[in-house]
C-alpha positions in Angstrom: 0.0 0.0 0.0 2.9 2.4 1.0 4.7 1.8 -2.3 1.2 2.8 -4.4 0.8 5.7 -2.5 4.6 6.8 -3.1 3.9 5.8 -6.9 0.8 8.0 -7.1 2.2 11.0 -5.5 5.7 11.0 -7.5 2.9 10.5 -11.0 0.9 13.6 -9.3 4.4 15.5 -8.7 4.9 15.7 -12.4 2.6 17.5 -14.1 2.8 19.9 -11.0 6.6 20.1 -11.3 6.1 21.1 -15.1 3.9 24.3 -14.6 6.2 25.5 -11.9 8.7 25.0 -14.6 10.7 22.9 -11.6 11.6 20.5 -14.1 15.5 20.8 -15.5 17.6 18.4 -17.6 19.2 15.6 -15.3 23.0 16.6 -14.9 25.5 15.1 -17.1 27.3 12.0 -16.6 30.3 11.9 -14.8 33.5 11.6 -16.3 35.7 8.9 -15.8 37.9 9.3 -13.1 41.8 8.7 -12.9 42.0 6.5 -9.3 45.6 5.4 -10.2 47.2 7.9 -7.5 44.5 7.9 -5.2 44.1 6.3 -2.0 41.2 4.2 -3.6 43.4 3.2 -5.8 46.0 1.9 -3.6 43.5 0.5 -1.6 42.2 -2.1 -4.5 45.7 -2.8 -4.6 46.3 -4.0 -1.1 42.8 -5.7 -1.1 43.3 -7.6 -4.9 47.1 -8.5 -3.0 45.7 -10.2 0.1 43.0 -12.1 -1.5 44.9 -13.8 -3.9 47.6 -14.8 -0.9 44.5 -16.0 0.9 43.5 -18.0 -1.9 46.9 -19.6 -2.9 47.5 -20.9 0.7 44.2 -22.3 1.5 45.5 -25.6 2.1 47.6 -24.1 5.0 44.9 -21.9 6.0 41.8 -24.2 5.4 40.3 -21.1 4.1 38.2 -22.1 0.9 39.5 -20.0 -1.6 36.2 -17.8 -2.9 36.0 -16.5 0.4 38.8 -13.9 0.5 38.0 -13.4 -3.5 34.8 -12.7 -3.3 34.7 -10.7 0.0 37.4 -8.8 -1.7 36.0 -7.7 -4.7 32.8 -6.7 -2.7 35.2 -4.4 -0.6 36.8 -2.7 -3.9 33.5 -2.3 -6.0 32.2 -0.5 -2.6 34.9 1.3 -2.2 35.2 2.8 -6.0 31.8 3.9 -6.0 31.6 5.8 -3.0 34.4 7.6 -3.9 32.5 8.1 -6.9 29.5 9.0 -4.9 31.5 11.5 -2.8 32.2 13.4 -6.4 29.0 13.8 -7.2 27.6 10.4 -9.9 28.3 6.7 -9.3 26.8 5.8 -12.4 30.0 5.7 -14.5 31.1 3.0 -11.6 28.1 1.1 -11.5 28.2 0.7 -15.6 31.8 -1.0 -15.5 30.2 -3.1 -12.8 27.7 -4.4 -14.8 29.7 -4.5 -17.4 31.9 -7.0 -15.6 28.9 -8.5 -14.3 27.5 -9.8 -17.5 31.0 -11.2 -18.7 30.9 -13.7 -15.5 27.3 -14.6 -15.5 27.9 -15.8 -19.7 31.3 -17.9 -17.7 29.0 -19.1 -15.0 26.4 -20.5 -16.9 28.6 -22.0 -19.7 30.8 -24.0 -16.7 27.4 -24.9 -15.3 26.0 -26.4 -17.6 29.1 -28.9 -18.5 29.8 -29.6 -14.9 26.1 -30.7 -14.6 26.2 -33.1 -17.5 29.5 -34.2 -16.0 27.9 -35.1 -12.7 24.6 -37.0 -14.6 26.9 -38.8 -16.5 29.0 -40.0 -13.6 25.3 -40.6 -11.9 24.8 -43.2 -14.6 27.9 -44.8 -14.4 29.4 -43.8 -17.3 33.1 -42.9 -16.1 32.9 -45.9 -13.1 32.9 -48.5 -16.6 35.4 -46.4 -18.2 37.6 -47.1 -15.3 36.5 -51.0 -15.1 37.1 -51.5 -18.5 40.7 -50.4 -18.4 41.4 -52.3 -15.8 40.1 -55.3 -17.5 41.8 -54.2 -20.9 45.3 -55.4 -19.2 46.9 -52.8 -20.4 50.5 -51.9 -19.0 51.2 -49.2 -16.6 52.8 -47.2 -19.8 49.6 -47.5 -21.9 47.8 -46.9 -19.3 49.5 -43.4 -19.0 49.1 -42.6 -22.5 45.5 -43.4 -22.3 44.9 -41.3 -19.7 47.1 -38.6 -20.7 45.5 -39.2 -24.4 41.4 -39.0 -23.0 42.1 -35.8 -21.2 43.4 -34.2 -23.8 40.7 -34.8 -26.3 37.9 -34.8 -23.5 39.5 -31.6 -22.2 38.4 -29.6 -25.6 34.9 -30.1 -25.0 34.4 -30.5 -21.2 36.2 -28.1 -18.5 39.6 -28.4 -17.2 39.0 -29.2 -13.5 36.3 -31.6 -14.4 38.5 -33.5 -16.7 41.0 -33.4 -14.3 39.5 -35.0 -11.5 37.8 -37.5 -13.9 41.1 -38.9 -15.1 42.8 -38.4 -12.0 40.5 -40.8 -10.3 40.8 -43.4 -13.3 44.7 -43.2 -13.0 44.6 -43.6 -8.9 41.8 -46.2 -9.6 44.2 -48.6 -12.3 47.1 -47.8 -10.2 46.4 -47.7 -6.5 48.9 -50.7 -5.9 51.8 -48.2 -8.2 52.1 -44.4 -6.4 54.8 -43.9 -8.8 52.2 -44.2 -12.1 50.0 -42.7 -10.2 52.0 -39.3 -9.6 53.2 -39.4 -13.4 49.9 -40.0 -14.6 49.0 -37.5 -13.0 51.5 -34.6 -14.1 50.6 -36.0 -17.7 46.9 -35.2 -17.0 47.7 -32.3 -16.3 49.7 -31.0 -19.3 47.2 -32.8 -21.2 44.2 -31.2 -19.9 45.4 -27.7 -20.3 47.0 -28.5 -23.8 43.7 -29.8 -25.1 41.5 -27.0 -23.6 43.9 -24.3 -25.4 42.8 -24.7 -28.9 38.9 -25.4 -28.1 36.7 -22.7 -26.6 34.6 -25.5 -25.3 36.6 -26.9 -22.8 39.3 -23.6 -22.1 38.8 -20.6 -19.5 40.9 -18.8 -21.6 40.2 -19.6 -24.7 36.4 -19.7 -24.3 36.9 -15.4 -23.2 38.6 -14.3 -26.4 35.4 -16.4 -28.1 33.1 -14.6 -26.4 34.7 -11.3 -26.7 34.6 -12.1 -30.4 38.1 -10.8 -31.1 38.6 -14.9 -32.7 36.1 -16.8 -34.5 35.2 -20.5 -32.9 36.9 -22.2 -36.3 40.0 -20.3 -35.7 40.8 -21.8 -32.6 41.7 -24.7 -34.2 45.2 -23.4 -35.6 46.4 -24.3 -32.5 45.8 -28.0 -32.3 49.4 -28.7 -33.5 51.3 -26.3 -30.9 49.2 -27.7 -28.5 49.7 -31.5 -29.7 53.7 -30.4 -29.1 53.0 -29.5 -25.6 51.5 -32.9 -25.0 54.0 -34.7 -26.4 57.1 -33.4 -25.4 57.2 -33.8 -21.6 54.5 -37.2 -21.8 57.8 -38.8 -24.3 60.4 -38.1 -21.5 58.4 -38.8 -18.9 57.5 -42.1 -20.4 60.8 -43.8 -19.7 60.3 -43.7 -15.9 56.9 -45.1 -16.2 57.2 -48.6 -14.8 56.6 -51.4 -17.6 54.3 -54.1 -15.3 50.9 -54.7 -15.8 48.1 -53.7 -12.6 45.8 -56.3 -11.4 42.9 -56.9 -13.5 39.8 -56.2 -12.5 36.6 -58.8 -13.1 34.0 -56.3 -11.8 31.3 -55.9 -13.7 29.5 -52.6 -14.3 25.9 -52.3 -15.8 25.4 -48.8 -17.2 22.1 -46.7 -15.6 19.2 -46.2 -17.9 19.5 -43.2 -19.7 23.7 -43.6 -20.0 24.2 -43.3 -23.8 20.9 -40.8 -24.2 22.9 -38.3 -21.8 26.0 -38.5 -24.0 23.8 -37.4 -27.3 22.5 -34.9 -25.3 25.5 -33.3 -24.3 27.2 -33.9 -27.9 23.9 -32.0 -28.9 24.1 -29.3 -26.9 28.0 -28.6 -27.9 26.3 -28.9 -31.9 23.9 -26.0 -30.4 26.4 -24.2 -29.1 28.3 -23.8 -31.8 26.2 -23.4 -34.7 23.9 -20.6 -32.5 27.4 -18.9 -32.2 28.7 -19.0 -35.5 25.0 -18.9 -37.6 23.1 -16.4 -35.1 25.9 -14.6 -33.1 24.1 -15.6 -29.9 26.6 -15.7 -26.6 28.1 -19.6 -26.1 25.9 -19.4 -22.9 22.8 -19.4 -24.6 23.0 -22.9 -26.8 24.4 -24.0 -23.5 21.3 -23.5 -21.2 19.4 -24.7 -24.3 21.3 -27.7 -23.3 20.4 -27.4 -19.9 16.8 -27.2 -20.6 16.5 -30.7 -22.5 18.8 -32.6 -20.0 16.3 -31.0 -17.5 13.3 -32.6 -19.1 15.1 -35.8 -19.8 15.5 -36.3 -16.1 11.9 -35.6 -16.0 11.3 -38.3 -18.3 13.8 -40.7 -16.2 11.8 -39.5 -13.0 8.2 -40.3 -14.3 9.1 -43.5 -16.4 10.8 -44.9 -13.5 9.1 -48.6 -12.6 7.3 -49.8 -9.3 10.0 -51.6 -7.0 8.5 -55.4 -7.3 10.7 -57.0 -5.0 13.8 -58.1 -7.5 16.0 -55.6 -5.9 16.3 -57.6 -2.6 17.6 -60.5 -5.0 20.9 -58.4 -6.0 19.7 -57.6 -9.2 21.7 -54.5 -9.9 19.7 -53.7 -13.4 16.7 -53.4 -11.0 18.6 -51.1 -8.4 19.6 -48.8 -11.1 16.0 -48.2 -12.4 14.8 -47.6 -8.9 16.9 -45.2 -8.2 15.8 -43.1 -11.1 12.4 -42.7 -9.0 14.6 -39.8 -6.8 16.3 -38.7 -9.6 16.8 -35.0 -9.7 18.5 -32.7 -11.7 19.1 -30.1 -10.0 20.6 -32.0 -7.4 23.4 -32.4 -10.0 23.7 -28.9 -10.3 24.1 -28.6 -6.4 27.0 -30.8 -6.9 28.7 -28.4 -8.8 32.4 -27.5 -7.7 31.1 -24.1 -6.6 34.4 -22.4 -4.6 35.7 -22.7 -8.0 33.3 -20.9 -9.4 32.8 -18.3 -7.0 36.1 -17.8 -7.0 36.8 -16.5 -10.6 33.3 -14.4 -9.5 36.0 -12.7 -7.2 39.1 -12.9 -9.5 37.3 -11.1 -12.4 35.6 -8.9 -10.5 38.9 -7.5 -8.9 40.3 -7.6 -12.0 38.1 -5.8 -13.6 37.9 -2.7 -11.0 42.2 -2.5 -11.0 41.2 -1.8 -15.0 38.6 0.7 -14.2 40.4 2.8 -12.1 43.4 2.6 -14.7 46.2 0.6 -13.9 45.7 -2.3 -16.7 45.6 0.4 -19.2 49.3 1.7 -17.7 50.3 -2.2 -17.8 49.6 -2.5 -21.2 51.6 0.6 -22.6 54.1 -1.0 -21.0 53.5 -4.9 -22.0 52.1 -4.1 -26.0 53.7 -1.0 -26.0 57.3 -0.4 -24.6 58.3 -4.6 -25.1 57.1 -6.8 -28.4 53.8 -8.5 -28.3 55.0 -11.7 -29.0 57.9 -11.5 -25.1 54.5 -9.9 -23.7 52.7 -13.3 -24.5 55.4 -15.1 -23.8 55.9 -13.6 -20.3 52.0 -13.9 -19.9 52.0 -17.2 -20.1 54.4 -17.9 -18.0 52.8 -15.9 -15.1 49.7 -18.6 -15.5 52.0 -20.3 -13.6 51.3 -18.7 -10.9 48.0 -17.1 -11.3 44.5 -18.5 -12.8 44.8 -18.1 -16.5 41.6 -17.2 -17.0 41.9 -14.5 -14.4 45.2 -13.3 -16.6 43.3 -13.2 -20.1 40.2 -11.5 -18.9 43.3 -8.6 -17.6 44.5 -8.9 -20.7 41.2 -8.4 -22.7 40.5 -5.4 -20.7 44.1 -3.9 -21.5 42.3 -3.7 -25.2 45.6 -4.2 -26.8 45.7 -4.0 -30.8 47.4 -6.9 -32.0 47.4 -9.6 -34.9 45.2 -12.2 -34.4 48.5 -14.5 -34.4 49.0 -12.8 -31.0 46.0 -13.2 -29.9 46.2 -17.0 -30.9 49.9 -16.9 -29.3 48.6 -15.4 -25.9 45.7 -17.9 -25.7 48.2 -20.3 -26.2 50.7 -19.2 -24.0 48.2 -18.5 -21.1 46.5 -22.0 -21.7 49.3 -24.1 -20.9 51.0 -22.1 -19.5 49.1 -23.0 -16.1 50.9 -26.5 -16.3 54.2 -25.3 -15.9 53.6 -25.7 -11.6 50.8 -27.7 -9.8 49.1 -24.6 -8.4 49.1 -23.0 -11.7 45.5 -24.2 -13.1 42.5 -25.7 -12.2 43.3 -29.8 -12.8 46.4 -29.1 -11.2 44.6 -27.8 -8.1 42.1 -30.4 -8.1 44.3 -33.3 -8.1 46.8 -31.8 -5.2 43.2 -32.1 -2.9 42.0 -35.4 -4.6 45.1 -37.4 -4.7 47.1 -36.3 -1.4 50.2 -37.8 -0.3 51.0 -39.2 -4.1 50.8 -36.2 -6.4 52.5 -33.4 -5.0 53.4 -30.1 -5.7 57.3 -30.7 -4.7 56.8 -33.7 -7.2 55.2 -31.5 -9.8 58.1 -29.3 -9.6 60.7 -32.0 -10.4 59.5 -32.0 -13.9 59.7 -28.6 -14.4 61.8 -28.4 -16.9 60.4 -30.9 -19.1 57.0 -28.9 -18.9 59.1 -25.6 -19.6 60.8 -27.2 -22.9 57.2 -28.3 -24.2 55.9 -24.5 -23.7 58.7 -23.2 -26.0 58.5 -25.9 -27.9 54.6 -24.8 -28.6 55.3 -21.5 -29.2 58.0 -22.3 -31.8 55.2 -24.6 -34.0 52.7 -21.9 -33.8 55.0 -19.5 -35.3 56.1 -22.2 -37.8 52.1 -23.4 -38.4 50.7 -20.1 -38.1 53.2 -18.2 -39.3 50.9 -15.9 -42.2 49.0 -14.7 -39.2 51.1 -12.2 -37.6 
């Protein structure tokens, strides 16, 4: 009642206003303001500083890492525009806000919507009978690393990084529990695999997947990258091969019977990808969109698993494990699977790209990119780029980057997605799968064992970047 009464005296005020002649043309904008020297400024600084050292040592800390991130870009955005406030307009601040805003929601929802097919395929058992049916393959501990290391690569391009990850991570600790040794190579290879496969497919890449949705690089033009990125595979997985020990695990005579609905939830998410795509490339639509059309027909699929579901009739007390799997499609819900989600991760590049993008409001990306595509050749820039993903979230790098606006050839911008893509494998902290597995497989992958192979990792980053400029060589 208050708010219609409110409503009806502001509609009243008007045409009062009017013949007073009251009413005068709302102020201008305000300008953009230089926060660079200002105690604002410094401020975002110290804030941006701490959160990420909060977040790099949350295993010390047991701090989940969004927390700091997020509470940390609420603290700068705050702080920017009530200094903005103080001068007299906070709209200019609250634009770049939303502005920054919109380009996480279009991540959030693409990463959601392949992290929830993930989880309803590992409800139906897919990845458990990938698992039993290498064990029962008797394949050696050395083809079992380059199956590993091969899958995540090419599963890597269409599915995230940290969900591929953990998915072969758990395969290699599964077919060598009774090896630590495969285990923690496996595991290094996933790793450069994961990242190396993700580079040259927007589907599956952090990095790659913001240049396509900035539009600077078509979807098809990705693909120039499938050799350098092959080369970063290849070289460390050859030399690490040798230490790989040659005997065969134990095989495994488990069975596993696939849930109903298995392969229908594989089509589905091949769909979806097809929607992606072609809704990008045909309509200009924002990935996110053919992805939540996705989302939408795996949502009434489970509604068709849910109401299709048969009466229990007493054969699941006999063992029957056919029977078991159908009954449990009477609870089945899907948006329990997007519960599941790994959501610190996500929350956390909420806060990375949101304090990212207030340090380039106020003006300090544009200062770091006079100096980095300015003072210094693009292609060391990229270079060095990259190799700072070692350190920091390369998606967090690249969206700095893309806000630097820097005008280069599109073989730069193919070298810095590159370079920032695998970049992230050159240490265990450096990227998402690498994260991942240091919390999933504790005690056997390590970062100290990581680190030994270092320079292998290094030698297949240079090695990259020399085959792109030999491949892509008319495009810069």
């Amino acid at each position: 009642m208050a708010k219609r009464t409110l409503a009806l005296c502001f509609l009243l005020s008007i045409p009062l206003a009017a013949a007073s002649g009251e009413i005068q043309e709302p102020p201008p904008a305000l300008a953009h303001i230089d926060l660079t020297h200002h105690f604002i400024g410094y401020l975002a600084i110290a804030i941006t500083v701490l959160a990420y050292i909060l977040a790099m040592t949350e295993e010390t800390t047991d701090l989940r890492k969004s927390k700091p991130m997020v509470m940390g870009a609420a603290l700068v955005w705050f702080a920017i525009c009530i200094q903005y406030a103080l001068v007299g307009d906070p709209k200019p601040a609250v634009t770049a806000f939303e502005s920054n805003l919109l380009a996480y929601a279009e991540l959030l929802l693409f990463i959601l919507v392949s992290m929830t097919y993930l989880n309803a395929m590992e409800d139906r058992g897919i990845f458990d009978a990938l698992r039993v049916w290498l064990l029962n393959r008797e394949f050696s501990y050395r083809q079992l690393f380059w199956i590993t290391g091969g899958l995540a690569f090419v599963i890597s391009t269409a599915v995230s990084g940290l969900a591929v990850g953990l998915l072969m991570g758990a395969v290699a600790a599964a077919v060598g529990k009774h090896e630590p040794k495969f285990v923690a190579l496996a595991c290094v290879n996933i790793v450069v695999a994961t990242n190396a496969g993700g580079s040259f497919c927007p589907l599956g890449g952090i990095s790659t997947l913001f240049v396509w949705q900035s539009g600077i690089v078509e979807f098809a033009e990705f693909f120039r990258l499938a050799v350098p990125c092959l080369v970063n595979f290849l070289v460390p997985a050859l030399v690490m091969h040798f230490f790989v020990p040659r005997e065969c695990p134990v095989v495994s005579r488990r069975q596993v019977v696939l849930r109903r609905g298995a392969k229908r939830i594989i089509a589905l998410f091949v769909l979806t990808l097809a929607i992606t795509v072609a809704s990008d490339v045909f309509l200009k639509l924002p990935p996110a969109a053919g992805m939540m059309a996705g989302l939408g027909l795996l949502q009434f699929f489970s509604f068709y698993l849910l109401r299709t579901a048969p009466e229990p009739d007493g054969s699941e007390r006999l063992g029957d494990p056919k029977a078991v799997n159908w009954l449990d499609d009477r609870d089945y819900d899907i948006f329990q699977k997007i519960g599941n989600l790994e959501w610190d991760t996500l929350l956390f590049f909420y806060g990375a790209m949101m304090l990212i993008g207030a340090l380039g409001f106020i003006g300090y990306l544009d200062a770091i990119a006079q100096f980095l595509f300015g003072q210094i050749s693009p292609t060391l820039a990229n270079i060095l780029i990259g190799l700072s993903s070692a350190f920091v979230d390369n998606g967090t790098l690249m969206f700095a980057v893309l806000a630097m606006h820097p005008d280069i050839s599109e073989g730069q911008w193919l070298l810095l997605t590159l370079t920032l893509g695998v970049g992230g494998s050159l240490l265990a902290i450096g990227s998402a799968p690498g994260v991942g597995l240091l919390g999933q497989i504790k005690g056997v992958y390590t970062f100290g064992f990581h680190l030994r192979w270092f320079p292998v990792i290094l030698l297949g980053y240079f090695a990259s970047v020399a085959a792109h400029f030999w491949v892509n060589a008319r495009y810069f």
